[in-house]
N, C-alpha and C positions, 0 to 999 in steps of 0.2 A: 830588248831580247835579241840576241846574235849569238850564229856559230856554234855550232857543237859540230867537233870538230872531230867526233869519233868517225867518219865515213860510213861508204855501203858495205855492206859485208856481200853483197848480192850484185848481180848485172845492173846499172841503173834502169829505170822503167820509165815508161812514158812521159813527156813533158806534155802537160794540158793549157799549160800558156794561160790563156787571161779569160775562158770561159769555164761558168761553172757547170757540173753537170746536177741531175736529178735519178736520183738511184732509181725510181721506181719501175718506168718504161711505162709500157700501154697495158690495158686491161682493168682487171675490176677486181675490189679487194670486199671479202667477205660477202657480192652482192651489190656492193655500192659503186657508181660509175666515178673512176678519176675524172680529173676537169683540166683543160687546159692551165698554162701559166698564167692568163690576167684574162680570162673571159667567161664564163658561163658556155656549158655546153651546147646551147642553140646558136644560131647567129647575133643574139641580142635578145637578153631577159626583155618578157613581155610587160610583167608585174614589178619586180626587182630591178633598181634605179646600179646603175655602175658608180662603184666607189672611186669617188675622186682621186684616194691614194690607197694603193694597195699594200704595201708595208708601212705597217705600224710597229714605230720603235718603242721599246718601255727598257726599264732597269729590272732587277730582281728586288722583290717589294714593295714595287708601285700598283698602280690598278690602272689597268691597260683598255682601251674599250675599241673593239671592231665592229667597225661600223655597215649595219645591212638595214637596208630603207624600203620600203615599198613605195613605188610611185602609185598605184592603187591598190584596193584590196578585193580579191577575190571574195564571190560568197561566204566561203567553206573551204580554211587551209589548215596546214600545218610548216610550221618553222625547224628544219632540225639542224643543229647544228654541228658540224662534228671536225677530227682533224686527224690528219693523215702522222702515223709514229713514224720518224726515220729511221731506218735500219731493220724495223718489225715488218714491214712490205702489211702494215695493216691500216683501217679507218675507223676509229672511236668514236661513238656518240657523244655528245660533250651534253645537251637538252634540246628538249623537243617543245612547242611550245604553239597553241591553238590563238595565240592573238589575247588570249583573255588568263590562261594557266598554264603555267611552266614546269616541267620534271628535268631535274638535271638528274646526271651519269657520270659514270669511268671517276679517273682519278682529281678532276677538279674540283667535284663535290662541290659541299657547299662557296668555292671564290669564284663560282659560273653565276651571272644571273642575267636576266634582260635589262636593255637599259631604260624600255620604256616614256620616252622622252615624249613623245605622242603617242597618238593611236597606229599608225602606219608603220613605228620606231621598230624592230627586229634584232639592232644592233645589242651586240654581248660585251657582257664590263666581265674581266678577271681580276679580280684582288690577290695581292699579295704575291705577284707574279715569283712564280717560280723559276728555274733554269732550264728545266722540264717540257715549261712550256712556250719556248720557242718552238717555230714552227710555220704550217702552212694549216689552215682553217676553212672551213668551207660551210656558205650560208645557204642552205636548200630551202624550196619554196616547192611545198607539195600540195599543185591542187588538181583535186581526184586521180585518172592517169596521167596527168600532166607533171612534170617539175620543170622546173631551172634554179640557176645557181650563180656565186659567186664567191671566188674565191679571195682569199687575205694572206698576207705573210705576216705573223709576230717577232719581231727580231727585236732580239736583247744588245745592248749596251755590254759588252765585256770584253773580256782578254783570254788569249789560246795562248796555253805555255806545254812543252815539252816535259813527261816524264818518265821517271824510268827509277828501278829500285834499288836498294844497297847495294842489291848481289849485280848490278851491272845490266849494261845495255841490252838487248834484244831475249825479255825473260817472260814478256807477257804473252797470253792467246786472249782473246776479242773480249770473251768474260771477263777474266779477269785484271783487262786492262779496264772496263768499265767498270770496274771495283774500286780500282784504284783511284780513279778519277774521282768517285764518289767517295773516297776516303780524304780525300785531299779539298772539299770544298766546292767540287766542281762536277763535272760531269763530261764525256768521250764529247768533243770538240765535231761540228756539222763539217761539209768538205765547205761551203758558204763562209765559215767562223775560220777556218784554214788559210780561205782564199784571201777572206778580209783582214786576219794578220799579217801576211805575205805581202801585201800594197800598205801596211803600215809598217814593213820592216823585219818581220822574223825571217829568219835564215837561217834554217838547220839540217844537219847533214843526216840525223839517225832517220830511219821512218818507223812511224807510227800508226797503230789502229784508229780509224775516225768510227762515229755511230752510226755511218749508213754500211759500214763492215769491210771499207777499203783503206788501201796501207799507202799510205803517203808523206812527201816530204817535204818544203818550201825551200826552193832553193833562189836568194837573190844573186849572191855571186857564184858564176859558174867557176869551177876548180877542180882538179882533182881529186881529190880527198872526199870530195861530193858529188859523184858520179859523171865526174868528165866536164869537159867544156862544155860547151853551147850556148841555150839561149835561158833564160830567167823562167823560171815559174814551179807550179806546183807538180813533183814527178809524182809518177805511180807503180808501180810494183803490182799493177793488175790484180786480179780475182786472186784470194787467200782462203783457206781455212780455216773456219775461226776457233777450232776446238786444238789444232794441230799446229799453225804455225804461232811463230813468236815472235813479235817484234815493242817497241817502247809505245805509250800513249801521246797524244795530241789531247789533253783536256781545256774545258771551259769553265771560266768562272765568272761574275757578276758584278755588281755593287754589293759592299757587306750592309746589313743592318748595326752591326757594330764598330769599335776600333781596334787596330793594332799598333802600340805603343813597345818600346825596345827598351828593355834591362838591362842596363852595362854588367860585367863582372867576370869572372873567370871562373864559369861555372860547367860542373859536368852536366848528361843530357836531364839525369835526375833531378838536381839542383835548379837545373832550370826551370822543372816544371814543378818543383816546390818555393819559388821565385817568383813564378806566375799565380802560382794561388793565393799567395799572401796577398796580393794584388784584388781579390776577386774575379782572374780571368784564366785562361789555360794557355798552352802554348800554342802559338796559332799554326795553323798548317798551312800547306804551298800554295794553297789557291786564297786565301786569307793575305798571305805576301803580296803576290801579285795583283789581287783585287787593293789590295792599299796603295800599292806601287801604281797601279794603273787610274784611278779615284780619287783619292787624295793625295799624290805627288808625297807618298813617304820616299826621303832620302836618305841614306846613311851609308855609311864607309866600315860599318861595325858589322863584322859577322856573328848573327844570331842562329843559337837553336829553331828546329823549327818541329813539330811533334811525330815528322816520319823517320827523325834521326839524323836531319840533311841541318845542315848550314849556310845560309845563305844571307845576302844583302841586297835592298835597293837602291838602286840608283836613277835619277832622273837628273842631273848633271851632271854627265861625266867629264872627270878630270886625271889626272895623270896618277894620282897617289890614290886612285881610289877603284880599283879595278883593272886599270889599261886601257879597256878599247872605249871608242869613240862614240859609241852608240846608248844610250838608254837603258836599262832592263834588270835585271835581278841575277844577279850573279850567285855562282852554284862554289862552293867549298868543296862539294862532295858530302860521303856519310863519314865522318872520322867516329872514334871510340867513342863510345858513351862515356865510357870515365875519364876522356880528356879533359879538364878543365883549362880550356882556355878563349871560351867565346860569353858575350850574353847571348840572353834570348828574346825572340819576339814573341809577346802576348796578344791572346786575344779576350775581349771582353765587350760581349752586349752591352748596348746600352738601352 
């Protein structure tokens, strides 16, 4: 993925270089105490043993488990677990759980449970990891007025790609940029998921809404056309409004549970997606591309449909007849006519 080449329309904004930040600041959400980055709020949990590794990676679809131990047990507790939503400045119960019975909550329902591995175990397994639930977690140990804690990070395995719709660059506000993402297979990209495309490689000139509600760019080569010289890294365009202004999305996407396989032919947008049913599968969408392109090393030199109306291709070797630049990534056609027929298309089908 490299370059778009459309520039800033705006003053460039901050360069943050090579630290990432934490949207939320200090204080307490709903009632509940935020927690340091990798400690427990006291000087060192009493009960609660520190996790050897505090990020735990998974894919979408796996079953992920964070790990919370007791080194003993109190009389008389309770376990709750819960985790912080980026962008919502809120704290969600995920389950609560007395050592013997567990109630889960919120939106994991039932792919929350304990893991039970002993008696002391506390540690939480999520099945069928979603994209959703990346994140930061947190294992609370409530005994009487006493608690401590520790904290966990869930980070996905995936890929941040640039978008933006037919009608052209800078059309989205914060919603409906989060729409969009969610239409395409993915979901509005962490400033973390930004930072970690940017040291594998993305370079792009337009900025985009991320999910903690800042507008940001990845810039590797500094240029003109990309907000002046300097130095490398992620700019920013500071505090926005997210009902008012407009700029293009930063989404996320994952591992698929399924494939996407490429139809040759010289079809229109229609044709293609009657092309792809014959098949058993649909036309795949942008983050479907990209998840294959980034996953399984899908290569092709073939420009396919894709179901937002765009055209594109991947590439994981690039060569001279097959794109131009030098770099890796999934190259963009644009949105041509529906009734052009002069591309295949890319399908997608569960397996």
């Amino acid at each position: 993925m490299r370059k778009g080449e459309g520039g800033a329309s705006e003053p460039p904004g901050k360069l943050l270089g090579t630290r990432s930040e934490w949207a939320l600041g200090a204080g307490r959400i709903r009632g509940l105490p935020l927690w340091p980055l990798c400690s427990a709020p006291h000087p060192g949990p009493h009960y609660l043993l520190l996790p050897i590794h505090e990020v735990i990676h998974s894919r979408r679809g796996a079953t992920a488990t964070l790990p919370c131990v007791l080194g003993t047990s109190p009389p008389s507790y309770k376990v709750r677990w819960s985790k912080v939503e980026p962008g919502e400045l809120r704290e969600t119960i995920i389950l609560i759980t007395n050592g013997l019975h567990a109630r889960g909550y919120g939106h994991l329902g039932g792919r929350a449970s304990m893991r039970r591995g002993h008696r002391l175990d506390a540690s939480l397994v999520i099945k069928n990891v979603r994209l959703e639930d990346e994140g930061r977690y947190r294992c609370e140990l409530i005994n009487g007025i006493e608690d401590e804690s520790v904290a966990l990070t869930l980070r996905l395995e995936g890929v941040v790609f640039p978008y933006q719709p037919s009608r052209g660059r800078y059309q989205f506000n914060y919603f409906e940029a989060k729409q969009a993402c969610e239409e395409q297979d993915g979901r509005l990209a962490t400033y973390s998921q930004l930072y970690q495309a940017w040291t594998e490689g993305l370079d792009w000139c337009n900025a985009g809404w991320l999910l903690e509600g800042s507008v940001r760019y990845p810039v590797l080569n500094a240029r003109a056309p990309c907000g002046g010289h300097g130095r490398p890294g992620i700019r920013s365009y500071g505090p926005r409004d997210r009902s008012r202004d407009r700029y293009d999305a930063f989404c996320f996407t994952s591992a698929l549970a399924g494939q996407v396989f490429f139809v040759p032919g010289r079809l229109t947008l229609s044709e293609a997606h009657a092309a792809c049913r014959r098949r058993g599968a649909v036309v795949a969408k942008v983050g479907h591309l990209y998840a294959a392109w980034k996953f399984s090393g899908l290569d092709r030199c073939d420009g396919g449909w894709l179901a937002d109306g765009s055209v594109r291709f991947p590439i994981t070797t690039p060569r001279p007849r097959c794109g131009g630049l030098p770099d890796p990534g999934v190259r963009s056609f644009g949105f041509p006519r529906p009734q052009q027929a002069a591309y295949g298309t890319y399908c997608y089908a569960e397996k």
